[in-house]
N, C-alpha and C positions, 0 to 999 in steps of 0.2 A: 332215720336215714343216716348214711355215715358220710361224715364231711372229715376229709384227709387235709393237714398242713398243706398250703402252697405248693411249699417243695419238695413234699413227698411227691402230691399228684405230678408235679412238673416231670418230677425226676421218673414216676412208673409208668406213667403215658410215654413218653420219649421213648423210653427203652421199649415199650410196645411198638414204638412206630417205628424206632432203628428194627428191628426183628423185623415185620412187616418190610420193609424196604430193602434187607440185605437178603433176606433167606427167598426161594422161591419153592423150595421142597413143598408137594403139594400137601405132607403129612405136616410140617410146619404150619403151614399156614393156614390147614385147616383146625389144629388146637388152639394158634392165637383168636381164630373169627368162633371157635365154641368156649373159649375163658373169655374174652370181652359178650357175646351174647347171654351169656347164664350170668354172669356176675352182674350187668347194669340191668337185667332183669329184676337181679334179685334185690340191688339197692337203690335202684329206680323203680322206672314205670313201664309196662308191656307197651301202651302204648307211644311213649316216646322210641322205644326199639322199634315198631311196626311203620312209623312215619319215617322211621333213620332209613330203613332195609325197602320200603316203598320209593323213598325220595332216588338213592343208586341203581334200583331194580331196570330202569329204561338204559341208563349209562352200561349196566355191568350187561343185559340183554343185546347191546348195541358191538361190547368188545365181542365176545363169543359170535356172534354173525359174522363180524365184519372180519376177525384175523382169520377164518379158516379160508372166505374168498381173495383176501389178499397175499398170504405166504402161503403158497405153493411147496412150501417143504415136508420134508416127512416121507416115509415109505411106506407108511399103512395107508392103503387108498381105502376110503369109505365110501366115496363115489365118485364118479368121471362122467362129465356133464358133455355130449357133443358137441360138435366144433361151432362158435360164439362168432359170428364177423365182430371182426375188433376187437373183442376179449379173445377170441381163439378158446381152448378148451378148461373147462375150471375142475379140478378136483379140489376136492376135501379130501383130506387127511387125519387120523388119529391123534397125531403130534398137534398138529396147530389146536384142533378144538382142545384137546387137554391145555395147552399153554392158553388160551383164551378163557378157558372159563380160570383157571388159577389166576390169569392177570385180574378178571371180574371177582374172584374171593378177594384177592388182596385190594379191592379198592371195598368192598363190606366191611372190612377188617378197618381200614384208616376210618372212614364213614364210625363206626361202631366207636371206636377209640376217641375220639374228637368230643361223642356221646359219653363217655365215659368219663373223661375229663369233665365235662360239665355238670356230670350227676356228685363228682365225689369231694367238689370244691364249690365254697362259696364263693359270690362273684365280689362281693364285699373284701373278705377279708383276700382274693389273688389280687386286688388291686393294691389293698394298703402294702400286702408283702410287696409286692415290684416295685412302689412308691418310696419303700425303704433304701432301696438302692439305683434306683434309677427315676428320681422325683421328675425329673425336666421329661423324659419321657413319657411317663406314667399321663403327667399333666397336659403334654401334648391329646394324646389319646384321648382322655377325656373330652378334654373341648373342642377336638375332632367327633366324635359321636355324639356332644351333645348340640353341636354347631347346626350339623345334623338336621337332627328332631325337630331343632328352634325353626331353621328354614323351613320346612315343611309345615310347619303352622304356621310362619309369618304368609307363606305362601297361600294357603287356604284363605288367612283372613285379607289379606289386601286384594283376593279374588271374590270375595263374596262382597267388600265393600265396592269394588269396583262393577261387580253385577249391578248392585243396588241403584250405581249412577247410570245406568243403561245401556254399560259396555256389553256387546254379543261376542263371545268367546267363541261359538260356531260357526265364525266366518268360514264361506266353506267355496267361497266364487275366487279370489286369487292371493297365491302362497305370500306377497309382500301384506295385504291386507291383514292377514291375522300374524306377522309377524312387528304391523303395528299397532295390533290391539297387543300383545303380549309385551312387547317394547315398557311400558310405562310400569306393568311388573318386576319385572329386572332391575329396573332403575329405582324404586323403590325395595329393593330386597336389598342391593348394593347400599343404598344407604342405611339400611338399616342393621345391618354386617358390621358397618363401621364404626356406628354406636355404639352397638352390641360389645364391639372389640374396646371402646375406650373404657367403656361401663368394667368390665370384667377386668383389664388390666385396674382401672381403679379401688376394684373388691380387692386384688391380691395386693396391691401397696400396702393396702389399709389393713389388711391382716398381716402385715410384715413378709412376704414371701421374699425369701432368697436370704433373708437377714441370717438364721440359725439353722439350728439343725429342723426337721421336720415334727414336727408330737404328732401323736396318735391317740385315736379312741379309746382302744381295747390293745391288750396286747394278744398275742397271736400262739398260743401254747402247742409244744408235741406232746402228741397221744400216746397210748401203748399201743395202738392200732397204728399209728406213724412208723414208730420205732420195725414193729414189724413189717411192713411193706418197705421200711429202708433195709433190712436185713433181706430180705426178699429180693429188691431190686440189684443189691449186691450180687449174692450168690445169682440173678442170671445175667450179671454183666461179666463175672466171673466164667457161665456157662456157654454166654455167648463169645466170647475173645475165646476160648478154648476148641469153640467149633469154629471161629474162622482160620484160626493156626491148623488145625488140621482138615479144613475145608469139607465143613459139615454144611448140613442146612442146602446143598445147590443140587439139582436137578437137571439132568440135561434132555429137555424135550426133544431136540433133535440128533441124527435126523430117525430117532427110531427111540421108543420108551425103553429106557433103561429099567433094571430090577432095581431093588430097595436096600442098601446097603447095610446089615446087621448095626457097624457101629453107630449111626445115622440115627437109625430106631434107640439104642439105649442112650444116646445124648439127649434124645426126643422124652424119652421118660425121666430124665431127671431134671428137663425146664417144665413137664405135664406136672410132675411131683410136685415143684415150687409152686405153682397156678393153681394146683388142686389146694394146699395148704390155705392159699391166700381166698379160694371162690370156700371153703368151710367155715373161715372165718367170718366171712362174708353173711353166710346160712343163718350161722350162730346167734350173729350180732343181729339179726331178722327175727330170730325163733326168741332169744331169748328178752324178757320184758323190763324197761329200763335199765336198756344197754349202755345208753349213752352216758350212766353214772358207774358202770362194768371197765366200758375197755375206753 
């Protein structure tokens, strides 16, 4: 499996999302949602994709329904529903279902990316890298999601011990009643929060936190496979500032589908071109056996 620098992944997911979020061309949008689908296929797992595209499928099912009975725009009529008391008459239109399912790709497409990002970085090493420069936050976060977890077990156990003294957590005859069986939970999670927090501020005294600079484990190497996905990222931050100067990449769904604009299409083949380089690579590093001592 290929694990990208921190900052490479940071830096190619972003510019996938900036694309995704500026461009609305349905021919854009549909190369970025088939380069993120084939590439964390191919260096992930089918079904981690299959849970990504299941988990959006009701969200992106929900935009497509719901924009062609809300915007009444558009001049292609698909159909005209009789007169509605209260609603009055609903058409559907061409225009909105096109711009409705394009809004539903482009949320597959972030959904996918987000996947992507977490197939092609370890979570180890994006934490040391952030840690390098933003220690107080990095650190923050941490003891925020591990505060967490802690609660949820401290929670379970002071509930099972408290069963065991023959508290009935199914109070079920009136709302104060079981708000003071749960009452002596809280008050013991609260205390034990504040422990927790003196304990922990006293681990970091004790290992000197704040004194110096931070050490690290391991250090954190670029790859030749870095390097190219930074040359990569380049040339389409390049491609992409060249299509917003001359207002590539946008679509005007209303009030009537526009044709496809020639120059549009060959800006479109030279960010497909950059994508294709990077999903062969990709192939390669899969086909070929102990890659990971290769690139």
């Amino acid at each position: 499996m290929i694990k990208l620098h921190p900052f490479t992944a940071i830096c190619f997911t972003s510019l996938l999302f900036f694309m995704t979020l500026i461009y609305n061309h349905p021919f854009y949008i549909v190369s970025i949602f088939i380069f993120t689908f084939i590439y964390t296929v191919l260096i992930g797992s089918i079904g981690q994709v299959k849970n990504t595209i299941k988990y959006g499928f009701f969200t992106a099912l929900l935009i497509i329904i719901i924009n062609p009975l809300i915007s009444q725009s558009g001049r292609t009529i698909i159909y005209k529903s009789p007169k509605i008391p209260i609603l009055g008459k609903i058409k559907i239109t061409a225009e909105s279902l096109a711009f409705g399912g394009n809004m539903a790709l482009k949320l597959f497409c972030i959904l996918l990316i987000f996947l992507l990002y977490e197939t092609i970085t370890d979570r180890d090493e994006t934490f040391s890298f952030i840690a390098r420069y933003a220690g107080k936050t990095a650190l923050i976060f941490s003891m925020t999601v591990n505060i967490i977890h802690r609660l949820r077990l401290e929670i379970v156990r002071v509930k099972d011990v408290m069963v065991l003294r023959g508290v009935d957590f199914n109070e079920k005859n009136l709302f104060f009643k079981r708000v003071r069986v749960y009452y002596p939970i809280l008050k013991v999670i609260l205390l034990s929060s504040l422990e927790g927090s003196l304990n922990r501020a006293e681990a970091l005294y004790s290992r000197g936190y704040g004194r110096g600079r931070r050490t690290f484990y391991f250090p954190i190497k670029m790859k030749a496979i870095d390097y190219l996905f930074l040359a990569a990222s380049t040339i389409l931050t390049a491609l992409v500032c060249y299509g917003l100067f001359w207002d590539m990449g946008y679509y005007d769904f209303y009030p009537i589908l526009r044709e496809f604009n020639k120059d549009e299409l060959v800006h479109l083949c030279y960010i497909d071109l950059v994508l294709l380089v990077l999903l062969l690579s990709a192939w390669g590093c899969r086909k070929w056996r102990f890659s990971e001592y290769k690139i």
